[in-house]
C-alpha positions, 0 to 999 in steps of 0.5 A, a space after each residue: 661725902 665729901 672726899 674729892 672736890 675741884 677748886 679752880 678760882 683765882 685768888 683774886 676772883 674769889 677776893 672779889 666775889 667774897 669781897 674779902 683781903 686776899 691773905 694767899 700766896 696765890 692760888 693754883 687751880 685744882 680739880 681734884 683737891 684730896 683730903 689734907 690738900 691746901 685749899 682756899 677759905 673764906 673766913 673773918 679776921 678780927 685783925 684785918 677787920 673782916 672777911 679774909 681769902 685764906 689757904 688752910 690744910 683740909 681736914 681739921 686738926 683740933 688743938 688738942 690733937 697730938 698730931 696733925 695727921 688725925 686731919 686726914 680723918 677729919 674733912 667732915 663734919 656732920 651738920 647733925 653733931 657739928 655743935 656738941 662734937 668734940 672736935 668740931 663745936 668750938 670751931 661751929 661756935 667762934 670759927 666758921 668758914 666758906 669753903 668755894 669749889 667748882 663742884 664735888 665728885 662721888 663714885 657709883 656702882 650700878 647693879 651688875 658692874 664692876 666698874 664704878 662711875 664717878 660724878 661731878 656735882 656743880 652749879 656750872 662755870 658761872 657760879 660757885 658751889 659754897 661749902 659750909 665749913 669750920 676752921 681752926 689753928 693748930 700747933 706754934 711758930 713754924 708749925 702752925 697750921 691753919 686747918 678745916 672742915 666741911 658740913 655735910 648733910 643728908 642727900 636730898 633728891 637725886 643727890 641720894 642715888 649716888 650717896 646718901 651724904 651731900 656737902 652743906 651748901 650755902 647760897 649767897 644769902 647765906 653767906 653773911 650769917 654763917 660767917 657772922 652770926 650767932 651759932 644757933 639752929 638757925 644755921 643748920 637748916 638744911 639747904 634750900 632744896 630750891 638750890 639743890 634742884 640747880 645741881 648738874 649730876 655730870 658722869 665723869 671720866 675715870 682719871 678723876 679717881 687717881 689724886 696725882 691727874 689733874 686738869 679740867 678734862 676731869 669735870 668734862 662730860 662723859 657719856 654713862 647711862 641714866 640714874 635709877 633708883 632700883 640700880 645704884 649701889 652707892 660706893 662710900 667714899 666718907 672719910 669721917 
């Protein structure tokens, strides 16, 4: 985790939410964003003087890549070695993000199935699931591309019958010091489980698994059989 997730806020909900400038083109609802799609990101501009709605490429290309095709790689970042990583440290120091998102979607194979049954994890319709994430800029002029990453941390309770990773969530309190504060330890701490314990585990329809459907059928609820621990085989879908 995590390699698929759905994004359906308008830009002008999420201005409003993160009480930030809008500084998209608009932005078109997407329930199954795939590595190196655009995607929405809350950050802070020096220039426009605080937090700024911006679309950036997910997967971060660091500037001393040498082509920006190693961001398929790169949608990832572990909350463990974000810090000291070569790739992901400078942007963990000066260029930290909230990545918003209706939910994420991880795929399942229970013991004696060929088939594999996918989930989506959310809060619900009246509130956003917030990715910790990092940006930065690579290339010049006509290239320039602004791109990111999402933390992600060891799953906790039912979250780990599925996959052993989650993405870094963020509540509302957090938002402020992840986007501003000193990058410290402090902003590693894993994420409450009190808010973990809100997440939906939705079994959800197989389409999801073709990036080229989209559409809100996908996050809709299907029937599937009940999570146990001694059944599950999680299906590893981490791309970095």
């Amino acid at each position: 985790m995590c390699g698929r997730y759905a994004t359906s806020r308008s830009n002008a909900d999420l201005s409003a939410l993160f009480e930030a400038t809008d500084d998209t083109d608009g932005l078109e609802p997407d329930y199954n964003v795939a590595p190196t799609d655009p995607v929405p990101i809350v950050r802070v501009s020096q220039s426009a003087g605080g937090r700024v709605l911006s679309t950036a490429r997910w997967g971060l290309v660091p500037a001393w890549a040498k082509d920006p095709k190693v961001g398929a790689r790169m949608i990832n970042a572990r909350a463990e070695t974000v810090a000291s990583s070569n790739a992901f440290a400078q942007s963990f120091a000066r260029r930290r993000c909230l990545v918003p998102a209706d939910g994420w979607f991880e795929w399942l194979r229970t013991e004696g199935s060929k088939s594999k049954q996918p989930y989506f994890m959310t809060l619900g319709p009246g509130e956003p699931c917030v990715f910790a994430g990092v940006w930065t800029v690579w290339g010049k002029g006509e290239g320039r591309l602004l791109t990111c990453s999402i933390l992600t941390e060891p799953a906790v309770g039912d979250l780990a019958l599925i996959h052993d990773r989650m993405p870094f969530l963020l509540p509302p309190e957090r938002w402020a010091a992840w986007l501003s504060g000193e990058p410290s330890g402090a902003l590693l701490e894993p994420t409450p489980s009190s808010h973990v314990a809100r997440l939906e585990l939705r079994p959800v329809g197989a389409r999801v698994g073709d990036v080229h459907n989209d559409g809100p059928d996908l996050v809709e609820r299907v029937a599937a059989p009940p999570l146990r621990s001694n059944e599950v085989d999680p299906i590893d879908l981490t791309l970095f």
